[in-house]
N, C-alpha and C positions, 0 to 999 in steps of 0.2 A: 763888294770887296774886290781888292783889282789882283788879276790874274799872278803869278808868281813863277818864277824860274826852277825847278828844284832840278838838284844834279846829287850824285853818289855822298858828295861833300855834307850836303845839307837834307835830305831826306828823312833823317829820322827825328830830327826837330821840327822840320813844319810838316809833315806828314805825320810819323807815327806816335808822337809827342804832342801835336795837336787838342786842343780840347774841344774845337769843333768838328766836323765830317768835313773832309776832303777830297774834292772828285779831283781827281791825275788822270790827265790825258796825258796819254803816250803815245809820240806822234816822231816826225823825223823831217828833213828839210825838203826829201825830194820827194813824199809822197803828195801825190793832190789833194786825194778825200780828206789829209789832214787838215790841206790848207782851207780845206772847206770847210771842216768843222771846227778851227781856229776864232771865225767871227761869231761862231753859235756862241763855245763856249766863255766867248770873248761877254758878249752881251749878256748873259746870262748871271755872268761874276757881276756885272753892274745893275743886276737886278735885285742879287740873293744878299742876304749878309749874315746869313745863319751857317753859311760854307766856306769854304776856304775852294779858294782853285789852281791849280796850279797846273803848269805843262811839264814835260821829262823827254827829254830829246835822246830817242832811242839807241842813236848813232855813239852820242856823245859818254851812256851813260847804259852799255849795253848790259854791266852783270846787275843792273835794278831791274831790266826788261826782263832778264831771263831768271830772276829769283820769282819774279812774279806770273812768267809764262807767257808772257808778251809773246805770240808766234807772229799776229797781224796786225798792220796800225789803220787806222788807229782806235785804240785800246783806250777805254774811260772806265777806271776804277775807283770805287767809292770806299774810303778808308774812314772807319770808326772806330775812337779807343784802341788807335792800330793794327785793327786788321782790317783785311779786305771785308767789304760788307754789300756789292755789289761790282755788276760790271758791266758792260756792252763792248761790243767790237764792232768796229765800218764807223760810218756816217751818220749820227745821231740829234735828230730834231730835237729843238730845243725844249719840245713839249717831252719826248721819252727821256732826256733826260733829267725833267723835273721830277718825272714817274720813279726813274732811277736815284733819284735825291729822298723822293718819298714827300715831293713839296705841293 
């Protein structure tokens, strides 16, 4: 499933409205380990199809970070049935975050 954009606008339809699990990475332009885990979870959306993926650009869209406690990025949250249902913070292999998918 390909990767998705969400911002304050659109979050609560394709996140919390959602019928499948959606991992949000919350990430920002000027961090690196984002941009490192940008191609993880890039390929990883072209692997799964039982998930949704989407990114949240911290900067852009700070009171979604800070509703959810975003203190470091980058932050990969797994949303079920609208709530959070997991999470990781830093640089995450694409294997921990199958583990954190539950795949």
């Amino acid at each position: 499933m390909a990767l998705i954009e969400v911002t304050e606008q659109n979050f609560e339809q394709e996140v919390l409205k959602s019928d499948i699990p959606v991992l949000v990475d919350f990430w920002a332009t000027w961090c690196g380990p984002c941009r490192m885990q940008a191609p993880i979870v890039d390929e990883l959306s072209g692997e799964v199809s039982s998930v949704k993926f989407a990114k949240l650009d911290v900067d852009a869209n700070g009171r979604l970070a800070q509703q959810y406690g975003v203190m470091n990025i980058p932050t990969l949250l797994v949303f079920k049935e609208g709530k959070v249902a997991g999470s990781a913070v830093g640089l995450q292999s694409k294997e921990s975050l199958r583990e954190l998918l539950g795949l």
